[in-house]
DOVO-809259 format. One record per residue (C-alpha): residue number from 1; residue in one letter; z, x, y. Coordinates in steps of 0.2 Angstrom, whole numbers. Example, Ala and Ser with C-alpha at 12.3 -4.5 7.8 and 13.67 -1.06 7.14 Angstrom:
2
+-----+------+-------+-------+-------+
! seq ! type !    c3 !    c1 !    c2 !
+-----+------+-------+-------+-------+
!   1 !    A !    39 !    62 !   -22 !
!   2 !    S !    36 !    68 !    -5 !
+-----+------+-------+-------+-------+
END
This chain:
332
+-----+------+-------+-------+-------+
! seq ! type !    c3 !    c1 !    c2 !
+-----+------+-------+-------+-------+
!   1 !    X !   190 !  -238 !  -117 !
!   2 !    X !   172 !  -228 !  -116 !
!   3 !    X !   170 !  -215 !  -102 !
!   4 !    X !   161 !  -227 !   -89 !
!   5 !    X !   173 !  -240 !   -91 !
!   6 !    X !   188 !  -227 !   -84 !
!   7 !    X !   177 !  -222 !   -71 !
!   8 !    X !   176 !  -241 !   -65 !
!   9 !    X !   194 !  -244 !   -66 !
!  10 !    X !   195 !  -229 !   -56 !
!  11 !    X !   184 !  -234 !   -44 !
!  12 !    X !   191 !  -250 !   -40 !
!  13 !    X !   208 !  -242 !   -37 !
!  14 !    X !   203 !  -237 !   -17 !
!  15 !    X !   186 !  -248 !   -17 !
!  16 !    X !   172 !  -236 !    -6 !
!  17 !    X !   156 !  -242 !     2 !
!  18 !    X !   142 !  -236 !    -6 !
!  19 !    X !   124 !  -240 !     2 !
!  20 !    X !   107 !  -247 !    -9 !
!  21 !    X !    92 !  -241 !     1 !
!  22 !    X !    81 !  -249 !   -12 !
!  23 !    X !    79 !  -266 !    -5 !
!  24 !    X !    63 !  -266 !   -12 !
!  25 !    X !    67 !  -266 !   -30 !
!  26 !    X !    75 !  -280 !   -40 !
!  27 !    X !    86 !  -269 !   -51 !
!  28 !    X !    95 !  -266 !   -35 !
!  29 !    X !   102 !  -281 !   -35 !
!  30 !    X !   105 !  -287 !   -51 !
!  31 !    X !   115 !  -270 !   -50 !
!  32 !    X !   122 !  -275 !   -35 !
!  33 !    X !   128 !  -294 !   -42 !
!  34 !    X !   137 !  -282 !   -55 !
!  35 !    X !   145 !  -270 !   -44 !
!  36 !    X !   153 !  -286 !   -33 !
!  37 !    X !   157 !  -296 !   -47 !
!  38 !    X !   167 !  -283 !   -55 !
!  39 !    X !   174 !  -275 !   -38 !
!  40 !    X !   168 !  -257 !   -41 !
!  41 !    X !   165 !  -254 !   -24 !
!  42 !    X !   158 !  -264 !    -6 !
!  43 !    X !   140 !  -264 !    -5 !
!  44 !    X !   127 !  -260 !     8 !
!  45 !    X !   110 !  -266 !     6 !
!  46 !    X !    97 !  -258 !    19 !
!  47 !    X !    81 !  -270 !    20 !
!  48 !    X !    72 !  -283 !    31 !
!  49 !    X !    77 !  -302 !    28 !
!  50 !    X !    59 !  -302 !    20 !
!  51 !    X !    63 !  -292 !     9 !
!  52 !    X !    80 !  -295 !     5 !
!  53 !    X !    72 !  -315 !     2 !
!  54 !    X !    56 !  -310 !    -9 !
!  55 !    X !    68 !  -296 !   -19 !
!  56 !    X !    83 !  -306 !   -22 !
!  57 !    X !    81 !  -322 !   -25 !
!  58 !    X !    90 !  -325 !   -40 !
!  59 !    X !   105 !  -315 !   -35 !
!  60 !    X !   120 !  -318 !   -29 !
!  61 !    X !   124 !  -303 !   -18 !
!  62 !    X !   134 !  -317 !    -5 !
!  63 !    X !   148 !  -302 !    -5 !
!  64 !    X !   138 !  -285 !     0 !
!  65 !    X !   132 !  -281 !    18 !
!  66 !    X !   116 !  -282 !    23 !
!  67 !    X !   107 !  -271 !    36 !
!  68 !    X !    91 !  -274 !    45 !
!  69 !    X !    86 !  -258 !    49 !
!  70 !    X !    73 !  -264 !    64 !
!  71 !    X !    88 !  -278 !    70 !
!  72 !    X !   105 !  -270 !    67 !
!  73 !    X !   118 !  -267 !    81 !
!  74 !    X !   120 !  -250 !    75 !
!  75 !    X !   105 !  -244 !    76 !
!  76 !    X !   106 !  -233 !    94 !
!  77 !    X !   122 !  -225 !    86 !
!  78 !    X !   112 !  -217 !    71 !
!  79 !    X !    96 !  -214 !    81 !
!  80 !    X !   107 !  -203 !    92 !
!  81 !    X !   118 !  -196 !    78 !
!  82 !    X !   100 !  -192 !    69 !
!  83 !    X !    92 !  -182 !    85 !
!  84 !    X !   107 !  -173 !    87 !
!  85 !    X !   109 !  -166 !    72 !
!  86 !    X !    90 !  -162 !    69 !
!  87 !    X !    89 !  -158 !    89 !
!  88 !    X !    82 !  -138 !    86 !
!  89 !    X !    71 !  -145 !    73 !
!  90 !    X !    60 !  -155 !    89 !
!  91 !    X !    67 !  -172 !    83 !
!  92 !    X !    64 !  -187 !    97 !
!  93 !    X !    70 !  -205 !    96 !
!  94 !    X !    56 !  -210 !    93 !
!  95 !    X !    52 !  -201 !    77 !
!  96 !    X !    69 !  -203 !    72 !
!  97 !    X !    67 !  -223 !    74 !
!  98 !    X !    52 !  -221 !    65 !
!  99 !    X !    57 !  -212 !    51 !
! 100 !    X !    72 !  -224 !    49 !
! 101 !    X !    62 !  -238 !    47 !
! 102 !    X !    49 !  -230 !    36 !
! 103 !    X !    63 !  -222 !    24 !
! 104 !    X !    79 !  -234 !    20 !
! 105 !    X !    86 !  -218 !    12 !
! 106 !    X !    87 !  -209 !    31 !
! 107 !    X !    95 !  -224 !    37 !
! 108 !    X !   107 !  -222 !    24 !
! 109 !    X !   115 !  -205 !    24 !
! 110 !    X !   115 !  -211 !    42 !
! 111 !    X !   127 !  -222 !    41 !
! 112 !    X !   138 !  -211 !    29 !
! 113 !    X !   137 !  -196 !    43 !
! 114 !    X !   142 !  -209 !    55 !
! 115 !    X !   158 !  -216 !    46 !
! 116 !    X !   151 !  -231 !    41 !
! 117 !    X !   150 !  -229 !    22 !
! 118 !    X !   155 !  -217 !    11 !
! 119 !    X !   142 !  -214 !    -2 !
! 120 !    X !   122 !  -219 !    -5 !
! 121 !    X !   114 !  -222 !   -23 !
! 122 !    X !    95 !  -222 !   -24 !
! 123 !    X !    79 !  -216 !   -34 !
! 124 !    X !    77 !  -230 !   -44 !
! 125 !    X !    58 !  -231 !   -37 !
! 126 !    X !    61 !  -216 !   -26 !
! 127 !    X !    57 !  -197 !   -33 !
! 128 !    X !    71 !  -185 !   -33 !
! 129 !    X !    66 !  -175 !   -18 !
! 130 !    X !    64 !  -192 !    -7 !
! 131 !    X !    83 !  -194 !   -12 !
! 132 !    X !    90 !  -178 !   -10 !
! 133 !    X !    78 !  -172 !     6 !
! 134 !    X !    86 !  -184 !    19 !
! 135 !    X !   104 !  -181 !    11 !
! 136 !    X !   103 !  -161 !    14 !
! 137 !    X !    95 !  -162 !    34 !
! 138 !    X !   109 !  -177 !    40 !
! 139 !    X !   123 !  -172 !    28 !
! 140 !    X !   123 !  -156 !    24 !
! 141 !    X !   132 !  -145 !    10 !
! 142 !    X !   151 !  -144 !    10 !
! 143 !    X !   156 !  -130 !    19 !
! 144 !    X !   154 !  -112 !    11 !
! 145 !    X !   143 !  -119 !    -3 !
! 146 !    X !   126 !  -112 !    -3 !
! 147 !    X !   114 !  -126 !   -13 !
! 148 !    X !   116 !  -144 !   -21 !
! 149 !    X !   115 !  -144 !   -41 !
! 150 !    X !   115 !  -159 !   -54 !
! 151 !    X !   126 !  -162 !   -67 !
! 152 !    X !   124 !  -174 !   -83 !
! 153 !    X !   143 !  -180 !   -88 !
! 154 !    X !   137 !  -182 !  -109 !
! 155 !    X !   148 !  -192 !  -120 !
! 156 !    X !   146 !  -190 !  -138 !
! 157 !    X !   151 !  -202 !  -150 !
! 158 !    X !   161 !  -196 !  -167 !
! 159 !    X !   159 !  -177 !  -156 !
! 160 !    X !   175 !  -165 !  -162 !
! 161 !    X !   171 !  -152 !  -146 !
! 162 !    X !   170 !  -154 !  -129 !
! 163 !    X !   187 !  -166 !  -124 !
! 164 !    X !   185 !  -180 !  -135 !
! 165 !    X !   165 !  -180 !  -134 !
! 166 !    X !   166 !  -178 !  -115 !
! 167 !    X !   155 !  -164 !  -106 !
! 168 !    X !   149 !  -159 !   -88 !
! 169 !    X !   132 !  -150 !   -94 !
! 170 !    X !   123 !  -142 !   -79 !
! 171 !    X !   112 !  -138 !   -70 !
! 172 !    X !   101 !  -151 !   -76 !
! 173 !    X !    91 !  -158 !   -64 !
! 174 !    X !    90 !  -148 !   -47 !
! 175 !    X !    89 !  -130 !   -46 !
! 176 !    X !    74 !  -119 !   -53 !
! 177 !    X !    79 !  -104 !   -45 !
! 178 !    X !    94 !   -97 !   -54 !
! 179 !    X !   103 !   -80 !   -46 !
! 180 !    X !   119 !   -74 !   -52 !
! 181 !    X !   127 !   -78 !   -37 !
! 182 !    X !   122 !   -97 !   -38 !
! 183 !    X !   126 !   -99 !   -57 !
! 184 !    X !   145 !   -94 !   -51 !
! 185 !    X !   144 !  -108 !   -40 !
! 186 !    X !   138 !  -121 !   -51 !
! 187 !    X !   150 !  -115 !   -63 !
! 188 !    X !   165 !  -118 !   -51 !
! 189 !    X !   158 !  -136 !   -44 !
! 190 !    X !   153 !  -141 !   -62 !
! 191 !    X !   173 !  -136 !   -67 !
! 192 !    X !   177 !  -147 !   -50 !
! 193 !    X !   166 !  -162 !   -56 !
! 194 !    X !   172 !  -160 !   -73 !
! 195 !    X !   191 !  -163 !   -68 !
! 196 !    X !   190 !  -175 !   -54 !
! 197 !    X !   179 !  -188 !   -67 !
! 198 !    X !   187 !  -183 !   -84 !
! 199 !    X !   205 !  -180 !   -79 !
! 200 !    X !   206 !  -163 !   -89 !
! 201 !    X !   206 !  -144 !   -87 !
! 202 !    X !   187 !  -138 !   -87 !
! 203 !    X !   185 !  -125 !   -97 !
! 204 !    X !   169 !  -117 !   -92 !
! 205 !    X !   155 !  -109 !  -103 !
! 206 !    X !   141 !   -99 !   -97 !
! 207 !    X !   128 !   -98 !  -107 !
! 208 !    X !   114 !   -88 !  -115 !
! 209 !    X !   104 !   -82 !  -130 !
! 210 !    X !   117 !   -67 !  -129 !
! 211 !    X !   139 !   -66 !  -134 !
! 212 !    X !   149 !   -54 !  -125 !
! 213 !    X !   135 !   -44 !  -123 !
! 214 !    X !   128 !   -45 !  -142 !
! 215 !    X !   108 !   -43 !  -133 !
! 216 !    X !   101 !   -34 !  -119 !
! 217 !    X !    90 !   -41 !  -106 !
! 218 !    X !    89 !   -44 !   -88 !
! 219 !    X !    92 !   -62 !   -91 !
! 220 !    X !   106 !   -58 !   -99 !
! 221 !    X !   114 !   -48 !   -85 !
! 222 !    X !   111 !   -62 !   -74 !
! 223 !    X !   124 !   -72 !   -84 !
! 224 !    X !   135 !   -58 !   -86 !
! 225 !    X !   135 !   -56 !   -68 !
! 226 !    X !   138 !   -72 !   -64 !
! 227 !    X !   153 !   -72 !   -74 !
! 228 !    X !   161 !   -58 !   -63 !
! 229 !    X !   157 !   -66 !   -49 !
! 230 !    X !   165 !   -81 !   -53 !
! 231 !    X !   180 !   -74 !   -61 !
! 232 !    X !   183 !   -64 !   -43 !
! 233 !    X !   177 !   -79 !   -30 !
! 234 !    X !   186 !   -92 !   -42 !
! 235 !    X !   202 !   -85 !   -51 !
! 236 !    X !   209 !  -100 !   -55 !
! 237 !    X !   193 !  -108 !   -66 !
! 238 !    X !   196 !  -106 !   -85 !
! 239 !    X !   176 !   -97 !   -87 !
! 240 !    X !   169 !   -86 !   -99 !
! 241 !    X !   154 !   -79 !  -104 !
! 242 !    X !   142 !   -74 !  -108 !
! 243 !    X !   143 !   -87 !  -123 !
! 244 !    X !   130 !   -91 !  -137 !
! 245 !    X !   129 !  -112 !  -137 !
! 246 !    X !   140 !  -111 !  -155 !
! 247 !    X !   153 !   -97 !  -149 !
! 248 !    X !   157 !  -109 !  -135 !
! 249 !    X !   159 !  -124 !  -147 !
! 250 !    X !   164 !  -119 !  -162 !
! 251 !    X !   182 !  -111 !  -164 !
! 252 !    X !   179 !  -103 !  -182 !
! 253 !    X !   163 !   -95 !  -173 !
! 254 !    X !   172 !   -91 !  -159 !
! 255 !    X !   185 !   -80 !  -166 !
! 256 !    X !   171 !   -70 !  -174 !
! 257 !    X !   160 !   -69 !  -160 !
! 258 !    X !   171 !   -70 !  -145 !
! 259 !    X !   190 !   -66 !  -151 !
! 260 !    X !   198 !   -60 !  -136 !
! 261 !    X !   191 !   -79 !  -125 !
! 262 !    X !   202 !   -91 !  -122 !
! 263 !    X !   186 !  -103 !  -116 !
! 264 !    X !   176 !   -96 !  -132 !
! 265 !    X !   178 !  -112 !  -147 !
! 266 !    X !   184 !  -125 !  -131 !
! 267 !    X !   171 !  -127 !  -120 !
! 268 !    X !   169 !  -144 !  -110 !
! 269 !    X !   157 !  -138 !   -95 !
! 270 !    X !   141 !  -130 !  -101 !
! 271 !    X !   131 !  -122 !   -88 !
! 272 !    X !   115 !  -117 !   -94 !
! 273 !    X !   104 !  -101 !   -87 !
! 274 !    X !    91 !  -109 !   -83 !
! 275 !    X !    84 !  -128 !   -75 !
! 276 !    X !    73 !  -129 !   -91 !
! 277 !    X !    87 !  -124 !  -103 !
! 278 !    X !    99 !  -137 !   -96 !
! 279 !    X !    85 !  -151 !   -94 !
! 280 !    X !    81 !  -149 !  -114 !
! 281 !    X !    99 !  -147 !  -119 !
! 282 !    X !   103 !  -163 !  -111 !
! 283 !    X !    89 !  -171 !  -117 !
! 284 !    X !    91 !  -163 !  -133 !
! 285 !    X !   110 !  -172 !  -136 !
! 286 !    X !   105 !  -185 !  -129 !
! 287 !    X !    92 !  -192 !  -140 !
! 288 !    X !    98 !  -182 !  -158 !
! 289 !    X !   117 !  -187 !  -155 !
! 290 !    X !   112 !  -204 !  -147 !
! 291 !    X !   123 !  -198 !  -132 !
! 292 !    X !   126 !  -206 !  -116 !
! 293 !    X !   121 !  -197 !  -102 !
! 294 !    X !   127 !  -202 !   -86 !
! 295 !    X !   115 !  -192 !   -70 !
! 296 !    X !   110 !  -182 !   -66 !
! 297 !    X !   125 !  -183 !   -52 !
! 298 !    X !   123 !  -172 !   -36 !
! 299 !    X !   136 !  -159 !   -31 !
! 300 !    X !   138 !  -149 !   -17 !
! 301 !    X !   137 !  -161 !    -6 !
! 302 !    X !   147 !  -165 !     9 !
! 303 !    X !   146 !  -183 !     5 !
! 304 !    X !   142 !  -191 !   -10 !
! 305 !    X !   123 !  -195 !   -16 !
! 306 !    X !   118 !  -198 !   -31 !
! 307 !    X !   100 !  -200 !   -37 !
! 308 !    X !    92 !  -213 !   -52 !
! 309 !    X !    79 !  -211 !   -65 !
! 310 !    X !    66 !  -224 !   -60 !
! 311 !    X !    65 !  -227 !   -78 !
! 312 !    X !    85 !  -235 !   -74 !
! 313 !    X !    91 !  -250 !   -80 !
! 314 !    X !   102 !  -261 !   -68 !
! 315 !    X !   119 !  -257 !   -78 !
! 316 !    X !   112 !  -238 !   -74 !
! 317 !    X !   115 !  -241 !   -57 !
! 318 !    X !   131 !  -249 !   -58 !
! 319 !    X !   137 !  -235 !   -69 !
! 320 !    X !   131 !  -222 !   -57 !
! 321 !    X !   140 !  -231 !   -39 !
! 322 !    X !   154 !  -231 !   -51 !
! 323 !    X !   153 !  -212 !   -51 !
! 324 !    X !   149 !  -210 !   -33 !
! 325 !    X !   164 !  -222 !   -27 !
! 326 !    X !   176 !  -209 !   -38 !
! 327 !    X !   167 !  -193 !   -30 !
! 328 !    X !   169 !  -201 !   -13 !
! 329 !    X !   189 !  -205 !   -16 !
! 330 !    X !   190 !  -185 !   -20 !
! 331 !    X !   182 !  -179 !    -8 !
! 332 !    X !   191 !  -193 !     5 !
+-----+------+-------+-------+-------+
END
């Protein structure tokens, strides 16, 4: 059984409701015909009975719920829910119905912060920031984290490293501003992530151009640092570091390189140094080992979002409301 194929099985164990803002796009519900058929999750679909007609046709999506977001009984409860929580920031109701009826993604984290679903997918025409802007003001960071990241969970085929092929490699996709402080962090949600969707110890590498202090350089200290951090704030992670990419893969370099690590040659959670280092090595694997790359997944969160290329095929956003079901059965 390939990697997403678990992650459905284990979705459909303690089905979630996950919300598709995207009513406008008709990968949404071909995704959505899928995702019912199946019995990966319950479905929400936010858009007008205009929309839904012109969109849908075709589909049979008779088992999700559907939302008008200018008709639904609902409504008042999430307008009030949005001005209090954005209340020191001058919101009224009348630019919280406004923006709810102008962004479907609002309305959705909306109804997530009000009990009435447990995760929201979108960003299949939708930019990153639209997806991930409404998520942080309504639903905030879990408590004591700092700052969202993304995470690619790779699976490489015919792969002897990682567990079985499997990786959490991030960040990928979020952060362009790496401290040492915040590299800890990811490190300790990527070893979260990397457990709760692959069922195995994470073993986490931090990475750099530099091994156990082989090069010096301020970019290198950030990494070192970060590994101290991490190692006091989370004693429990299996984390080392610095690593070179091979010493953290490869046993035979390892034991040369990194003797005394019991992460060094065993890696599974890569966290790169950098946004742009971990947005080519992803890249990178993906294309020259014709890997899978399921993400960018958000962590960090207090509830589950998760965002979509909008270059994603349906089956993309089946596979990632698969994902987001199992986050929210985690964190539920």
């Amino acid at each position: 059984m390939g990697f997403i194929d678990s992650i459905k099985e284990q979705a459909k164990k303690d089905k979630k409701t996950i919300v598709l803002p995207e009513s406008m796009d008709k990968r949404t519900y071909d995704a959505a015909e899928k995702i019912l058929k199946e019995g990966i999750a319950n479905i929400v679909i936010i858009g007008t009975p205009e929309e839904i007609a012109e969109n849908g046709k075709g589909y049979d999506i008779s088992g999700a719920t559907i939302v008008d977001p200018f008709n639904d009984p609902n409504k008042q409860k999430y307008v009030d829910k949005f001005v209090e929580l954005r209340a020191k920031k001058g919101m009224t109701p009348e630019a919280a119905t406004e923006q709810m009826e102008k962004d479907y993604m609002y309305y959705a984290c909306l109804m997530c912060k009000c009990g009435d679903a447990d995760g929201v997918v979108s960003g299949a025409c939708h930019s990153t920031g639209n997806t991930i802007r409404p998520a942080l003001q309504l639903l905030k960071t879990k408590p004591g984290i700092s700052s969202v990241s993304g995470f690619f969970l790779m699976e490489v085929p015919n792969c002897e490293f990682g567990e079985k092929g499997l990786f959490v490699f991030a960040d990928c996709a979020v952060n362009t501003d790496f401290d040492s402080n915040k590299l800890a962090e990811i490190a300790a949600l990527s070893a979260e992530s990397f457990e709760a969707f692959v069922g195995a110890e994470a073993k986490v590498a931090m990475l750099s151009y530099s091994t156990m202090g082989s090069a010096k350089h301020d970019d290198v200290t950030k990494v070192a640092d970060a590994v101290k951090i991490a190692h006091e704030k989370y004693p429990n992670i299996k984390l080392d570091g610095e690593l070179q990419l091979d010493a953290a893969l490869v046993s035979d370099v390892a034991s040369l390189k990194a003797p005394n690590s019991e992460v060094a040659g065993h890696a599974n959670t890569l966290v790169f140094p950098s946004l742009e280092a971990g947005n080519i090595g992803y890249k990178l694997v993906q294309r020259l080992a014709k890997a899978n790359a399921y993400g960018p997944v958000l962590q960090g969160l207090s509830m589950p979002v998760n965002d979509l290329s909008r270059g994603c095929f349906a089956d993309d956003i089946v596979g990632v409301v698969a994902m987001t079901a199992v986050q929210a059965q985690k964190m539920g």
